[in-house]
C-alpha positions in Angstrom: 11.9 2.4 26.7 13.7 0.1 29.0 13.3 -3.6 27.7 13.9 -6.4 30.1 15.2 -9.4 28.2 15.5 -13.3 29.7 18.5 -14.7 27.8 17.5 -18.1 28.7 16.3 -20.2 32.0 20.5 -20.5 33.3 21.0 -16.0 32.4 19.8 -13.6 35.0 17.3 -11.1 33.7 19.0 -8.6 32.2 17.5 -4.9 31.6 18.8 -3.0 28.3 18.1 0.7 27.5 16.8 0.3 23.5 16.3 4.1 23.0 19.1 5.6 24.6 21.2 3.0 22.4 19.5 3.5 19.1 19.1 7.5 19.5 23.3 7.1 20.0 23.9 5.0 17.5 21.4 6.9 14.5 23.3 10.5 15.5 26.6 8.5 14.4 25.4 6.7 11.2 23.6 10.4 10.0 26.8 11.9 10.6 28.7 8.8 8.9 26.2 9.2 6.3 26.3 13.1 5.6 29.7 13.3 5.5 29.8 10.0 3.0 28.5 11.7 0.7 29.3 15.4 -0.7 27.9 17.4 -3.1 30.2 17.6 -6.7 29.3 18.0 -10.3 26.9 16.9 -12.0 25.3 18.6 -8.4 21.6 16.7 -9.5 22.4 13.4 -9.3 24.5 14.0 -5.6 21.5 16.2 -4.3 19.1 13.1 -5.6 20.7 10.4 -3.4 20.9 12.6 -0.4 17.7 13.6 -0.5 17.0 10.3 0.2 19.8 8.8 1.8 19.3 11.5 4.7 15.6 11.6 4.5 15.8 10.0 8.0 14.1 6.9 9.0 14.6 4.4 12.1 18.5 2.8 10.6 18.0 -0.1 12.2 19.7 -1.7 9.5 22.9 0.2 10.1 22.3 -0.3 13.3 21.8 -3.8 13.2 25.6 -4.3 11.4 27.4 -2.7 14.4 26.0 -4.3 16.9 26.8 -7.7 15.3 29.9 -6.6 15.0 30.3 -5.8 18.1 28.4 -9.1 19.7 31.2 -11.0 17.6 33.8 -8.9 19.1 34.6 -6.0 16.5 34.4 -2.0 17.0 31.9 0.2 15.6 34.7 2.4 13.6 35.5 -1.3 11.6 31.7 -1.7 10.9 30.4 2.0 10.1 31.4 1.8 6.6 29.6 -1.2 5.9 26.8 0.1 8.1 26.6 3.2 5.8 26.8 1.0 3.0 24.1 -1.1 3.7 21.5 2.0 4.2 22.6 3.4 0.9 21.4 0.1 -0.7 18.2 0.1 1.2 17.7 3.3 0.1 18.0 2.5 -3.6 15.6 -0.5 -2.7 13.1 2.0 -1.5 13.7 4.8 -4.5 13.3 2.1 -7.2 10.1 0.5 -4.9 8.5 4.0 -5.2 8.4 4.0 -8.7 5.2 4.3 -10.9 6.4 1.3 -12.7 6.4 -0.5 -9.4 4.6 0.4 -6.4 3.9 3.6 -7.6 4.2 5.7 -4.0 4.1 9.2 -3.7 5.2 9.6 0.2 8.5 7.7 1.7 9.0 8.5 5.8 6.7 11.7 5.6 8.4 13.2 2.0 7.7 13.3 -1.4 9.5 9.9 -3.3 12.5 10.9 -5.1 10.7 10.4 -8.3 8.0 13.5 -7.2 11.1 15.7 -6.9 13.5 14.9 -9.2 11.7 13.2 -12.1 11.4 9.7 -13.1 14.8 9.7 -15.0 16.6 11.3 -11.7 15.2 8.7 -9.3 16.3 5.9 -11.4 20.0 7.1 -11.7 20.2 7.6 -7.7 18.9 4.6 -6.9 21.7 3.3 -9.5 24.3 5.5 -7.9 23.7 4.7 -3.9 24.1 1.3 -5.0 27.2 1.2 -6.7 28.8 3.5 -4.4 28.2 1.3 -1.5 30.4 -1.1 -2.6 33.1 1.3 -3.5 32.5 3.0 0.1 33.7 -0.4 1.6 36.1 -1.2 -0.3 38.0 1.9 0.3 36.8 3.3 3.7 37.2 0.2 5.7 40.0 0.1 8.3 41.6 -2.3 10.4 40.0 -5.2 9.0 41.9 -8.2 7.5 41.2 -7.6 3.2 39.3 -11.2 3.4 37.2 -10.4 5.6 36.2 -7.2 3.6 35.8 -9.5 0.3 33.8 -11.8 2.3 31.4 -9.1 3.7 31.2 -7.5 -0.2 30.4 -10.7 -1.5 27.8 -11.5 1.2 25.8 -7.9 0.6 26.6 -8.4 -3.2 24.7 -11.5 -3.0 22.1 -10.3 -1.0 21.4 -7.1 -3.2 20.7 -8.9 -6.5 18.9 -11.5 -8.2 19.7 -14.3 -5.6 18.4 -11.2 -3.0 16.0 -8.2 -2.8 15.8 -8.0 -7.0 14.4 -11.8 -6.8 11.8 -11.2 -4.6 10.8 -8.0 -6.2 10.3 -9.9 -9.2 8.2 -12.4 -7.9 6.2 -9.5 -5.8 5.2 -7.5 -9.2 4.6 -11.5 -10.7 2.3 -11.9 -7.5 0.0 -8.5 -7.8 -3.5 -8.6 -8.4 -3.7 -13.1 -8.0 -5.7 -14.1 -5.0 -4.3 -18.0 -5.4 -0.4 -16.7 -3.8 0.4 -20.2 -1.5 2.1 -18.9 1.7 5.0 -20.6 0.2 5.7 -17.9 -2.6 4.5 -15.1 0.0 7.4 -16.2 2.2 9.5 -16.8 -0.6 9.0 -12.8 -1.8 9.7 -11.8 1.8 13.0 -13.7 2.4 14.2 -12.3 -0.5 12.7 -8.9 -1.2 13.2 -7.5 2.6 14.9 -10.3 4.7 17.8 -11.2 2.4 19.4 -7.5 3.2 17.8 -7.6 6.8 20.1 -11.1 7.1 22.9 -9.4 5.6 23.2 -6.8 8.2 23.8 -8.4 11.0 25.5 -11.5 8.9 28.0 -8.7 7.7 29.2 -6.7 11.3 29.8 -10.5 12.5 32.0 -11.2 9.4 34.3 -7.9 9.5 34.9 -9.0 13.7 36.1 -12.0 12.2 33.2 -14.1 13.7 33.2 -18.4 13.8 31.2 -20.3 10.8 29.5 -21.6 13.8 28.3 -18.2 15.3 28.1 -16.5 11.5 25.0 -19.3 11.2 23.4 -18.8 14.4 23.1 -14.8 13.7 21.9 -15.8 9.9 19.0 -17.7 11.3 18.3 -14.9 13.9 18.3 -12.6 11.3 16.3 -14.6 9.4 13.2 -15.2 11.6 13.4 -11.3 12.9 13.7 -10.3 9.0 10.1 -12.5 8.3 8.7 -11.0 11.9 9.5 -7.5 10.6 7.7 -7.9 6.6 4.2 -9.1 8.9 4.2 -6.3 11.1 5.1 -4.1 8.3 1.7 -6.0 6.5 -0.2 -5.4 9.9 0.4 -1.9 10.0 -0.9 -1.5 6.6 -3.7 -2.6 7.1 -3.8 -0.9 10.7 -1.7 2.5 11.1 -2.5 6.2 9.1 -0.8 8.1 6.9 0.9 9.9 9.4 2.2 7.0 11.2 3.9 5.1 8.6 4.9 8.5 7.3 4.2 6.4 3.1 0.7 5.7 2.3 -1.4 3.0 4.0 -3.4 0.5 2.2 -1.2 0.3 -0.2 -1.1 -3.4 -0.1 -5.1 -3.8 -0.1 -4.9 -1.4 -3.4 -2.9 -3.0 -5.0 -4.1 -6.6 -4.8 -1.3 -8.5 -2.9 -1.5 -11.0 -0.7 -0.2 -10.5 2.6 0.4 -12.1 6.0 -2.8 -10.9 7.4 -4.9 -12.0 4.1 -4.0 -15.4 4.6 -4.1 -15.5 8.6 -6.1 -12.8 10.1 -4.2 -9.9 12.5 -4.4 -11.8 15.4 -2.6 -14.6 13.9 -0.2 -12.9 12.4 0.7 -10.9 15.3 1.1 -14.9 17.1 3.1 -15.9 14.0 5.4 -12.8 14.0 5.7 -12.9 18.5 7.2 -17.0 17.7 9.6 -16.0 15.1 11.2 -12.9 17.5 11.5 -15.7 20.5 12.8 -18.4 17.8 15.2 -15.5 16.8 16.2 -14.7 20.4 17.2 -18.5 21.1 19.6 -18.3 19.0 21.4 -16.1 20.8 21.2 -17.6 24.0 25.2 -18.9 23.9 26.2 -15.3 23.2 25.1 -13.8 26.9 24.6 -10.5 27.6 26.4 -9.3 24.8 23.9 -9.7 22.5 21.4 -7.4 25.0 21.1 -5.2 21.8 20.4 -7.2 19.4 18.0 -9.4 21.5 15.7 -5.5 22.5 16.3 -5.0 18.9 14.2 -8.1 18.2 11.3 -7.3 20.8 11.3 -3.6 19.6 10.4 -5.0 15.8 7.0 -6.4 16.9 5.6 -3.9 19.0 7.0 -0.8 16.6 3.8 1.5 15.1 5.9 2.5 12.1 
């Protein structure tokens, strides 16, 4: 697909190939991430989080970390490991989500969940190890990159991963189940934390190791922001809207389970208007950055009209 993106009323339209750049970049993270990760005793555990880690899926979070990095001047090799680091994470996010004990899925991108494989116990303990070795795989694999600018991007993630991040908003998501009275105050509270706060942390993180301004570090938060919300109500539109097949996890689950959603409190329509303002809001901020931040920009457009 060939977007063609306006980067402002002063910018010449600008065309950007999206697939050709994210079928490039996903071959390098799977091979970043396959090789990241070995096979050793206790064999289990490893074959548990690559099972998985390499169970495929879009990376656009990976993806989203190098080319921040690179918009704020960096290299891909500086970001990769953070990159890789940041999928194992997500993919902890999705074992644990999986769980019976929490949303209780048995399908995650077309596969059993980890859980349906390798046992309850298993699941836990990869989830457990993909996110502890993510911070170890920075630490150690990163190159090139000033040591406080590493600290700075650990912290960030660190941050983003726990209580203050995706653990917080999970919390208030299993508080949330089954109450119709959920003000769309707590609902966007649960998704800036439980799928935005790691979305944010992506492409906050790529600009950090590059060595990126305070001043340009806030403009790609708030992008990150607004795309991060976009991306949680077309993820609550699709449920509602695409198979089995599509999502490749099953549909409905949302409906089933009670929650309220986007498109509970405003109708599709509106939430497809509500998601379409926060990708141009998200784009604007970008504006000062010119055509280097082409990627980032399709990225944004590619969130709202995705069918998985």
């Amino acid at each position: 697909m060939v977007l063609a993106t306006e980067m402002g009323s002063s910018q010449p339209e600008s065309s950007f190939d999206l697939s050709t750049y994210l079928v490039k970049r996903k071959e390098a993270i799977e091979v970043a991430l396959d090789s990241a990760l070995p096979v050793i005793y206790p064999e289990k555990i490893y074959e548990a989080m690559r099972y998985s880690l390499l169970a495929g899926g879009k990376r656009l979070r990976p993806i989203l970390c190098l080319a921040s990095c690179e918009l704020a001047g960096g290299t891909t090799s500086m970001a990769i490991p953070t990159a890789c680091a940041l999928e194992m994470i997500h993919t902890m996010s999705l074992i644990h989500d999986d769980l019976p004990a929490m949303d209780n899925d048995d399908y995650r991108r077309g596969k059993l969940t980890n859980h349906k494989v390798y046992g309850e116990d298993i699941a836990i303990l990869a989830g457990d190890g993909l996110l502890t070795y993510a911070f170890e795989f920075i630490a150690t694999k990163t190159e090139n990159v000033p040591p406080q600018q590493v600290l700075q991007t650990i912290a960030h993630l660190a941050r983003a991963s726990g209580a203050a991040g995706l653990v917080g908003g999970q919390v208030v998501d299993l508080e949330s189940e089954g109450k119709t009275d959920v003000s769309l105050e707590t609902l966007n509270y649960i998704h800036a934390h439980k799928t935005g706060a790691l979305l944010e942390a992506c492409v906050v993180c790529g600009a950090i190791l590059a060595g990126a301004s305070a001043a340009d570090l806030q403009r790609l938060s708030r992008f990150a922001q607004n795309i991060g919300l976009a991306f949680q109500i077309i993820d609550d539109i699709l449920d509602i809207t695409a198979t089995q097949e599509e999502l490749g996890k099953t549909a409905g689950k949302d409906v089933q389970a009670g929650k309220v959603t986007y498109p509970s409190l405003w109708g599709i329509d509106e939430s497809r208007r509500q998601a379409s303002q926060l990708v141009a809001d998200a784009k604007d901020q970008l504006a000062v950055f010119g055509s280097k931040a082409l990627p980032l920009l399709a990225i944004a457009d590619f969130i709202t009209s995705r069918s998985n």
